[in-house]
MIVOKE-214675 format. One record per residue (C-alpha): x, z, y; residue in three letters. Coordinates in steps of 0.05 Angstrom, whole numbers, plus 5000, padded with zeros to 4 digits. Example, Ala and Ser with C-alpha at 12.3 -4.5 7.8 and 13.67 -1.06 7.14 Angstrom:
2
524651564910ALA/527351434979SER/
END
This chain:
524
251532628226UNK/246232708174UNK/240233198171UNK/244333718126UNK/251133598157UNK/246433918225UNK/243334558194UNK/250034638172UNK/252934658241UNK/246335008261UNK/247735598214UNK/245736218244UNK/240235888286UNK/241535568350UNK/236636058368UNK/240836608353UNK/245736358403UNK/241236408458UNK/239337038457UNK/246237338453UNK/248336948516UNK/242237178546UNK/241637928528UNK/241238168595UNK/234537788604UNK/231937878522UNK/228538408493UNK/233239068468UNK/234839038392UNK/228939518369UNK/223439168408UNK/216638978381UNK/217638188372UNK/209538198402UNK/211538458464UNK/210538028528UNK/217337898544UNK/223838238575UNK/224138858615UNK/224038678681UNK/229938868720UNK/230039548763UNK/225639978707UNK/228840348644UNK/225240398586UNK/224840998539UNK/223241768545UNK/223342118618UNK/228141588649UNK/221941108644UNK/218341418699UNK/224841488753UNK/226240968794UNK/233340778803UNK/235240638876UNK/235339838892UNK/241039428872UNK/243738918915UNK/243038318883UNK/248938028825UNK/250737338835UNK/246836848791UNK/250736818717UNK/250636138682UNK/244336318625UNK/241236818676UNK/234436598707UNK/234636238775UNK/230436168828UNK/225935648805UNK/227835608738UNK/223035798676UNK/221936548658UNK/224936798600UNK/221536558525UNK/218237218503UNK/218736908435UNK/227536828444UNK/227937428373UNK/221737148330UNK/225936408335UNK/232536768321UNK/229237008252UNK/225836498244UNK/230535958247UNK/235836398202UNK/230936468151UNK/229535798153UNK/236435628139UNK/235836118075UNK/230735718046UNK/233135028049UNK/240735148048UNK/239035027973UNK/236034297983UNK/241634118041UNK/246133727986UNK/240033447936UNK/241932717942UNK/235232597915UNK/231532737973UNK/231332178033UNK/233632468108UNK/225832398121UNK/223932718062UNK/228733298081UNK/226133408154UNK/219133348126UNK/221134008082UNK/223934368131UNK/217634288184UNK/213334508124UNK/218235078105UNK/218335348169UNK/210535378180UNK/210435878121UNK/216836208158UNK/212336328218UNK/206536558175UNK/211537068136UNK/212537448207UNK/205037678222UNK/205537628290UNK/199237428328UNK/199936748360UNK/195036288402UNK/195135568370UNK/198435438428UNK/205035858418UNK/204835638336UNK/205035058352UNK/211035118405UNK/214935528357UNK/214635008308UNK/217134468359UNK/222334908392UNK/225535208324UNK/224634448307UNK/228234178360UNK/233634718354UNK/235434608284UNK/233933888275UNK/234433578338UNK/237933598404UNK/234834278430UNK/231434248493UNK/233033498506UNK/229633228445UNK/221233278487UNK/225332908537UNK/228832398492UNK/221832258462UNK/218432158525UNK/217931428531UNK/217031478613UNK/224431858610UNK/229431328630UNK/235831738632UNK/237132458622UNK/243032828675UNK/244233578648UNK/248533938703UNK/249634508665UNK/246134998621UNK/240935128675UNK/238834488712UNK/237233858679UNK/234233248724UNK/230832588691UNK/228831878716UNK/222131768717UNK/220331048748UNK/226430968778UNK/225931668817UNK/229932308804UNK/226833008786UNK/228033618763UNK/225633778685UNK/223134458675UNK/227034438603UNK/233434858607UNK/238735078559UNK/239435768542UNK/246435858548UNK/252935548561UNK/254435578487UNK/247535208467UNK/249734608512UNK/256034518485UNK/253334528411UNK/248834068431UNK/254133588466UNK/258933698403UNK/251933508354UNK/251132818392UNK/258432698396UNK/261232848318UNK/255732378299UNK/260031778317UNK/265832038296UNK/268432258361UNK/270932948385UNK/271133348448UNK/274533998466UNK/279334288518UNK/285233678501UNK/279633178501UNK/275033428557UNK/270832828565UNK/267832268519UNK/264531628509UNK/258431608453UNK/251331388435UNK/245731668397UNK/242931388332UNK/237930908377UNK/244230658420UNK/242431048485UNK/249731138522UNK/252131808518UNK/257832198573UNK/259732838560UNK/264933198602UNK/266834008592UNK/271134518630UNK/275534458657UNK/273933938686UNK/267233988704UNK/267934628741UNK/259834798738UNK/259234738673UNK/258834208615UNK/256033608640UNK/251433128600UNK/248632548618UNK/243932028577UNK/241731288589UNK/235931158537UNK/234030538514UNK/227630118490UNK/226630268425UNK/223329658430UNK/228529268465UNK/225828848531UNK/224728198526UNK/225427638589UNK/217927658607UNK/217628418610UNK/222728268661UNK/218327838698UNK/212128218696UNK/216928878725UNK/219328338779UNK/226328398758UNK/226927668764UNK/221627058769UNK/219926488710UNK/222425948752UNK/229526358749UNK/228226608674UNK/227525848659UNK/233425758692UNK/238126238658UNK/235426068589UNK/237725278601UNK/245225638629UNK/245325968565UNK/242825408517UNK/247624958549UNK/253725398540UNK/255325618605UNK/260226228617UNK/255226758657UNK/257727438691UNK/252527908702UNK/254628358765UNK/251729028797UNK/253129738800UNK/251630348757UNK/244330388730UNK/241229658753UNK/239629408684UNK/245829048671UNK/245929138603UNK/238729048593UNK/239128208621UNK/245428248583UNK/240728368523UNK/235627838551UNK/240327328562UNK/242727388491UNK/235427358465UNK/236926618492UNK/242526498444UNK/239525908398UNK/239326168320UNK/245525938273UNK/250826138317UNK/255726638302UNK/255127178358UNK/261927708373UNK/260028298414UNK/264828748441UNK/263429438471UNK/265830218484UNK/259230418456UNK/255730038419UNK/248529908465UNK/247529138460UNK/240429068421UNK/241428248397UNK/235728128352UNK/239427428321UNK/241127468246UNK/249027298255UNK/251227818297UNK/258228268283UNK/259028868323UNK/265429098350UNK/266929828374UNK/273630028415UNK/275930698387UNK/279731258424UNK/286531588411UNK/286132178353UNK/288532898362UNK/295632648362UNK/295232068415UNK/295931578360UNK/289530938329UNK/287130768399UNK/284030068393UNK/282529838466UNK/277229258492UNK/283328888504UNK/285528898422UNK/278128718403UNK/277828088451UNK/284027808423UNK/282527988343UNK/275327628362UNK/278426948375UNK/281026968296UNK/273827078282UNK/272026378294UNK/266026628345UNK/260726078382UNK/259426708422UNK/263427148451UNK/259427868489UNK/263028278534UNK/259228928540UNK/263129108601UNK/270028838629UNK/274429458665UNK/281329288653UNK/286428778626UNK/280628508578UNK/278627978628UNK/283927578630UNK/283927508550UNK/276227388571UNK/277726828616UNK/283226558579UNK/277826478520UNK/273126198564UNK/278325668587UNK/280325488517UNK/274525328484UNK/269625858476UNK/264225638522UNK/258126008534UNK/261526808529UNK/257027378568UNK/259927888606UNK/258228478662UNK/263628828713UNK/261129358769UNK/260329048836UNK/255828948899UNK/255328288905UNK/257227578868UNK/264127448929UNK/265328178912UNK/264827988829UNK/270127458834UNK/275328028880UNK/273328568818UNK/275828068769UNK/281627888802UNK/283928618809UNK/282028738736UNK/286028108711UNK/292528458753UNK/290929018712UNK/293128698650UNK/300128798677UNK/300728018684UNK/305527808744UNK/300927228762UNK/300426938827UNK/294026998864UNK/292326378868UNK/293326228788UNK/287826818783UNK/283026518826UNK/283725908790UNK/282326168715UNK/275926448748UNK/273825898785UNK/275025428723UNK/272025928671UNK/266226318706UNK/259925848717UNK/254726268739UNK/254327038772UNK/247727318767UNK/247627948812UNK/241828578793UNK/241429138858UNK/237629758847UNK/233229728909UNK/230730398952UNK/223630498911UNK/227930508849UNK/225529748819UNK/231329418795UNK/231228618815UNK/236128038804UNK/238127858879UNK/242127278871UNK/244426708817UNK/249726338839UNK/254025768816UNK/261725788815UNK/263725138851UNK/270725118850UNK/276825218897UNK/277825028966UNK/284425188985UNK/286225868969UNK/277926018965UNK/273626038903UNK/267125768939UNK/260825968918UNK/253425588917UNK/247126038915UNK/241325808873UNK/237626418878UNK/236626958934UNK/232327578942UNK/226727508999UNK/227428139034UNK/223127879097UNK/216128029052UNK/217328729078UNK/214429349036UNK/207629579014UNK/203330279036UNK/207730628976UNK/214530429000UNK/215529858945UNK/218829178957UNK/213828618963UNK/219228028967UNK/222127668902UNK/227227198885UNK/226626528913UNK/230425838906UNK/234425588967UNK/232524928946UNK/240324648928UNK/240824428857UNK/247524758831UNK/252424238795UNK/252124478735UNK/244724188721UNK/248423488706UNK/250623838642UNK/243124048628UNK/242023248633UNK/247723048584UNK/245623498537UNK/237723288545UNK/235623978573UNK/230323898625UNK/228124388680UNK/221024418715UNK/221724028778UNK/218624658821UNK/225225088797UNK/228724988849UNK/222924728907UNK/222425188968UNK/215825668951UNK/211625199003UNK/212024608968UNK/211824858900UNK/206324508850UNK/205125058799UNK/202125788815UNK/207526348797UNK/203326668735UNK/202725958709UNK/210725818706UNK/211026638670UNK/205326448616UNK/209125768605UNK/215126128587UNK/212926578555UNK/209226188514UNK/215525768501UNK/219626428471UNK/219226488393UNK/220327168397UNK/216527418457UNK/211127998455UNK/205428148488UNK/206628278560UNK/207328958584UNK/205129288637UNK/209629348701UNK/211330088718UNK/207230378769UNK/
END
C-alpha cells in the first residue's frame, strides 16, 4: 500500500478514532484543548454540581480502551491530534494523486505540512510535547500507530500485541511489557488491516486470521474475533535490515568457525541440509546464512508463505504461496510452487518452511537430481526432524509404506543442523549431524557437532559452553575430497588437541567471505 492509498484509509484521523472509543476517559466536547487532561472519575464538572460529591461507586469492570492498572494515563493531547490530523488530511488530500511527487517526497510534505498544522492551533507546548505531536500524528497517519517507535527500535526483536491494551517486545532474547498501547479496539484493527492490504491479503470475520509481512520482510500474524476471544491479536518477527551474515553468528555464539567452515563446504559441495528447531530459534536467519554460501552463477528458487528469505546473490526468483479469495477459489499452496519450480530448471531449490505434503515433492527433488536444496521444519531435535518429516510426507495423502518414507529421507537428507533457544534467551546451533543411512527399519544418525552444556553458566545466568566436535569425521567429507574442497584439520579435533586458538579459526573465515562485514558486537 502506498503513502496516499494510507491517508486515504486514514481519513478522518486515526486520531479521531481514539478518542471516540475512549470518551469516557477524554475530555467533554467544549473543553479547552490546554487543559491537563480528563476529568478524573468521581467529580462533575460545571455549575453547583462541581462542588457535591457523588457517593462512591463500586468499581466497573475494566473495558477494552479504558485505562488499566499499570497502563499509561490518558494523552491530554487525544482532541488537538484529532484536529490536527483531519486538517492535515485537508491540506494534502490535494497532492495524494500527483504522480509527480516520489512516496518520500510525499511523506516529507506531509511532516512539513503538519508542523504549520500544529502552529495554526496556538496552543502552548514544551518542545517536548511538539515534538511528540509531530511523531504521534506521524505515526498515526503514516505509519503503523503506536508500533512504528517499536518497529524502529533496532534492539526490538519481535513485537506480540495482545490486544488494544497490552503489547510485550523481545529485547535480548527476554520478554517485556512496552508502555505503547493502542487506543481502542478499532485503532488495532486498522492498524492490522494497514499491514495486511499491503500484500494484497484480507482479513475480516470469514477470514479471521492471516499470514503477511511488512515492506522490510518482518513476518506478520494477525488473528481477530472471534477467535481470539481478548481481542485482536498481532504479533511481529522483525528482521535485520541489514541481514546477518555467518560471522555475526559466531561473534553472538550461535555457532563456532570450525562449524561455520564446515557448513559452508556442505553447501559448496551440494549437499541437501535441513535446518530443525522450534518457533523463534533463528531458523530462518542460518537459513539466510547458509544461502550467503551459495557460490555466484547459480540459479537460486525460493519458496515461502511470506516472503522473509534476505539472499543477497544476483539470480534469485522469489516464489509466494497465495491463499483462497472471498469465494474459496486461486489458492496456490507450497505444495503447487515446489512442483512448478522443477520446470524452472533451478541449481537451488529453498524451502522456507516444510508443514505439509510439500516434503515429499521436496525429497523426491532431492532424490532426482537437485542436489544441494535448503529447507527448515519445527522440531526438538535432529531423531525428532527425521519422525516430523515422515509424518509430513503422510500428509501428502500418499499411501506409502513406512519404510519407503524412511528411505527417501535417509537417501535425500545429508545433514540436520539443529538451533535451540536456550534459558538466557541466546539462540545456539546444538547439533550438526550427518544422515548415515538405514539399518534395518532405522535411519541412523552420526553427530559431528554437539553443544557442551558441562561449561555451566556465568554470574548473569548465560551459557558459557559452545559447540564442540565429537571428533568422528562424517562420510560425507569424501565428497569434499572428490570435489577438491579441503577442511582445516582442527575441524573436527577434540578442543584439547586442537592447533589453532578459536578467534584465529573466526578471523580466518571471515576473512575468507567476499561479502562479510565488519564484525558486530554480540548482544549483551
Amino acid at each position: 500500500m502506498n503513502l496516499a492509498e494510507r491517508l486515504a484509509v486514514a481519513r478522518g484521523g486515526p486520531a479521531g478514532e481514539v478518542v471516540r472509543a475512549i470518551a469516557a476517559g477524554g475530555p467533554p466536547d467544549d473543553a479547552d484543548p490546554s487543559s491537563p487532561g480528563p476529568t478524573p472519575p468521581g467529580s462533575v464538572a460545571g455549575g453547583a454540581a462541581a462542588t457535591r460529591k457523588p457517593p462512591p461507586k463500586p468499581a466497573a469492570p475494566a473495558r477494552s480502551g479504558a485505562p488499566v492498572p499499570g497502563s499509561p494515563p490518558p494523552d491530554a493531547l487525544l482532541k488537538l491530534k484529532d484536529r490536527a490530523g483531519k486538517a492535515l488530511f485537508d491540506r494534502i488530500g490535494t497532492r495524494l494523486n500527483d504522480s509527480a511527487m516520489s512516496e518520500s517526497k510525499l511523506l516529507a510534505y506531509a511532516r512539513e505540512e503538519l508542523s504549520q498544522v500544529i502552529e495554526g492551533e496556538k496552543v502552548p507546548l514544551s518542545v517536548e510535547e511538539r515534538a511528540r505531536l509531530v511523531r504521534e500524528i506521524g505515526d498515526d497517519v503514516l505509519g503503523y500507530g503506536p508500533l512504528q517507535r517499536l518497529l524502529d527500535d533496532a534492539n526490538v526483536t519481535e513485537i506480540m500485541v495482545n490486544g488494544a491494551d497490552t503489547i510485550f517486545v523481545e529485547r535480548d532474547g527476554k520478554l517485556v511489557r512496552s508502555t505503547a498501547r493502542f487506543a481502542s479496539e478499532v485503532h488495532l484493527r486498522r492498524v492490522i488491516e494497514r499491514i495486511v492490504s499491503g500484500v494484497g491479503r484480507r482479513i475480516d470475520e470469514s477470514s479471521p486470521l492471516v499470514d503477511a509481512r511488512l515492506p522490510d520482510g518482518s513476518r506478520v500474524n494477525a488473528i481477530i474475533p472471534p477467535l481470539a476471544v481478548s481481542g485482536s491479536t498481532l504479533t511481529i518477527r522483525k528482521f535485520a535490515k541489514d541481514p546477518l551474515q555467518v560471522s555475526d553468528l559466531i561473534g553472538f555464539g550461535t555457532l563456532t568457525a570450525e562449524m561455520a567452515e564446515l557448513l559452508e563446504a556442505c553447501v559448496t559441495a551440494r549437499l541437501n541440509i535441513i535446518v530443525s528447531g522450534g518457533t523463534g530459534t533463528g531458523k530462518t536467519t542460518l537459513l539466510n546464512v547458509l544461502s550467503s554460501f551459495i557460490p555466484k552463477g547459480e540459479r537460486i528458487i525460493t519458496i515461502e508463505d511470506a516472503v522473509e528469505l534476505q539472499l543477497q546473490q544476483e539470480h534469485v526468483v522469489r516464489l509466494e504461496s497465495r491463499p483462497p479469495n472471498i469465494e474459496g477459489k486461486g489458492q496456490i499452496t507450497i505444495r503447487d510452487l515446489v512442483r512448478n519450480s522443477l520446470r524452472m530448471r533451478p541449481d537451488r531449490i529453498v524451502i522456507g518452511e516444510c508443514r505439509g505434503g510439500e516434503s515429499l515433492d521436496m525429497l523426491q527433488a532431492m532424490n532426482t537430481g537437485h542436489d544441494g536444496s535448503l529447507s527448515t521444519v519445527h522440531s526438538n531435535s535432529p531423531r525428532d526432524a527425521v519422525s516430523r518429516l515422515e509424518t509430513l510426507v503422510l500428509m501428502a495423502g500418499m499411501d506409502l509404506p513406512l519404510r519407503a518414507i524412511r528411505e527417501q529421507i535417509s537417501s535425500a537428507v545429508d545433514v540436520i543442523v539443529q538451533l535451540s533457544r536456550l534459558r538466557d534467551g541466546s539462540r545456539r546451533v546444538t547439533y550438526v549431524t550427518e544422515v548415515q543411512g538405514m539399518e534395518g527399519e532405522v535411519v541412523t544418525l552420526q553427530d559431528a557437532f554437539v553443544f557442551d552444556y558441562s561449561a555451566g553458566v556465568d554470574a548473569h545466568g548465560r551459557f558459557l559452553g559452545k559447540p564442540v566436535p565429537t571428533g568422528v569425521r562424517p562420510r560425507f567429507t569424501d565428497r569434499f575430497r572428490d570435489l577438491g574442497i579441503e577442511l582445516s584439520p582442527s575441524v573436527f579435533a577434540l578442543p584439547d588437541r586442537r592447533e589453532t586458538p578459536f578467534r584465529d579459526h573466526a578471523a580466518e573465515l571471515s576473512a575468507r567471505s567476499p561479502n562479510a562485514p565488519e564484525r558486530r558486537k554480540a548482544p549483551r
